[in-house]
N, C-alpha and C positions, 0 to 999 in steps of 0.2 A: 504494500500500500504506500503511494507517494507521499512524503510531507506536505504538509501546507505550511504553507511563510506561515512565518510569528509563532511557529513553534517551539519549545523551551529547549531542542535541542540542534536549531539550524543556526549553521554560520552564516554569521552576513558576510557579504564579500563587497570591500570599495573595488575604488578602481585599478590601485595598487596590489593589496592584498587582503586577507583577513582583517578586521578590527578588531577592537579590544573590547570586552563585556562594559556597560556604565562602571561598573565597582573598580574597575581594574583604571579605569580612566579616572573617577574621582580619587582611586590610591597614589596614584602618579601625580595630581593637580596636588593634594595635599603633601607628599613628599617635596612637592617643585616649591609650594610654599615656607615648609619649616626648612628646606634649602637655602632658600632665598633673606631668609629672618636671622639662621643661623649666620649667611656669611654678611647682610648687614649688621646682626650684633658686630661680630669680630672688626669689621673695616670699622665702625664709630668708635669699638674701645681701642682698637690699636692707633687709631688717629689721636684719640683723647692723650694716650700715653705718651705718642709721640712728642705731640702738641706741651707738654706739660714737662718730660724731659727735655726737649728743645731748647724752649722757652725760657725754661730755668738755667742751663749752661749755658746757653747764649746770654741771658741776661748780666749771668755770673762772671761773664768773660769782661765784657763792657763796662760795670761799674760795683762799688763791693757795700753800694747801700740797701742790698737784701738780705744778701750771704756773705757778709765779709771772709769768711773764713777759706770758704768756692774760691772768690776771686783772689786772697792771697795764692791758695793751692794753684789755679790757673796761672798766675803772674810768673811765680816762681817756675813752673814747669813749662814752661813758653820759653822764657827766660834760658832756663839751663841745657834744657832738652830738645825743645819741639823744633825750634830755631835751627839747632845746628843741626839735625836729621833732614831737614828740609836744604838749609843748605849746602850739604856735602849731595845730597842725592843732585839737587841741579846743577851746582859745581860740574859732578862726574859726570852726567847726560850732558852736558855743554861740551866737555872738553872732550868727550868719546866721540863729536860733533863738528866741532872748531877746531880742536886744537890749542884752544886758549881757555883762562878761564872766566869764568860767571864777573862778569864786570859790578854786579851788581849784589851787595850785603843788606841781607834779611835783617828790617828791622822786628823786635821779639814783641813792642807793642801795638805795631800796623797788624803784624800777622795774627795777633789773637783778636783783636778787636774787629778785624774783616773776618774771621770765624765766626767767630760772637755774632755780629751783625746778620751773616748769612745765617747762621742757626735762626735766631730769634726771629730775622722775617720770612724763612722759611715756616718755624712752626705757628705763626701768625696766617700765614698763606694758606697753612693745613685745612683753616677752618672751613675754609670755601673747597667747595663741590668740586666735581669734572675734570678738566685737563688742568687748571687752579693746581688744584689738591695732587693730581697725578706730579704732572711739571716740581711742585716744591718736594713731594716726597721723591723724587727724583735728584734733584738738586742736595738733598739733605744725605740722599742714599752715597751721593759722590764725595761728600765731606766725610760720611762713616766710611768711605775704604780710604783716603787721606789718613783720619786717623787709627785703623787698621795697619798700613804701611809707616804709620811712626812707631805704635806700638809693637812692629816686629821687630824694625831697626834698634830700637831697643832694649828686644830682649823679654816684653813682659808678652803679657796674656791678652788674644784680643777677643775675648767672649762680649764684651761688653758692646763696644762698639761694632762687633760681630751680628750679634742680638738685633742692634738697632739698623743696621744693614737691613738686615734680612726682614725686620718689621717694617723699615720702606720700600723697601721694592715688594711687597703682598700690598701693604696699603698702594703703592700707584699700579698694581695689576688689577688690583678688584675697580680702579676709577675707572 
């Protein structure tokens, strides 16, 4: 005996192929949704942290009327460290290049304070949406391997700056 359509056990056929039962479609629309929530949670709190680390070390860098203690720690380690890792590394790309050397001596409170600057209006930048939000965590992602490449020259640990790497470039993948 033939089926008749709209029987509980006929396939419907599109134009493509088979479709999916309603249940198995609203499984999928509900799945697409708590998808969707879960990686908007993630992009807003990793932007917030961003946004709130940034902000803070950048500010830290530029003046010591929040955290005087930050901007000693920063002054100092500019000062002793950061300065001459940066300019031995162009020094040697210069002269691997020319032949001659880097004409030109890193000053230790230009350099932290154009950090500072870019952090801080980077995580400022955070806040706004779209290519915004992409573009600065971008920007911010290229100053975390800067300070990555100081802390190897170094010698220490780059987890940290590592971290925040890796939380810019997911925050401007998800923009």
């Amino acid at each position: 005996m033939p089926k008749t359509p709209g029987s509980g056990s006929e396939r419907r056929l599109s134009g493509v192929g088979i479709s999916p039962s309603p249940k198995r479609v609203q499984s999928a629309k509900k799945k697409e949704v708590v998808s969707s929530l879960l990686v908007g949670f993630l992009q807003y709190f990793g932007t917030l942290l961003l946004f709130i680390v940034f902000f803070l070390c950048g500010f830290s860098k530029l003046t010591d009327s929040v955290i005087p203690g930050l901007h000693i720690y920063w002054r100092s380690l500019f000062d002793e460290h950061v300065v001459n890792v940066w300019q031995k590394l162009i020094n040697d790309t210069y002269e691997n290049f020319t032949s001659k050397q880097f004409p030109i001596v890193l000053n230790s409170d230009f350099f932290r304070k154009s950090i500072g600057s870019i952090e801080l209006i980077g995580s400022i930048l955070l806040i706004f949406g779209g290519k915004i939000r992409r573009d600065s965590s971008i920007m911010l992602f290229l100053i975390m391997l800067g300070a990555m490449c100081t802390h190897v020259c170094m010698d220490e640990s780059v987890l940290f700056p590592g971290i925040l790497a890796m939380m810019c470039s997911l925050v401007a993948a998800t923009c």
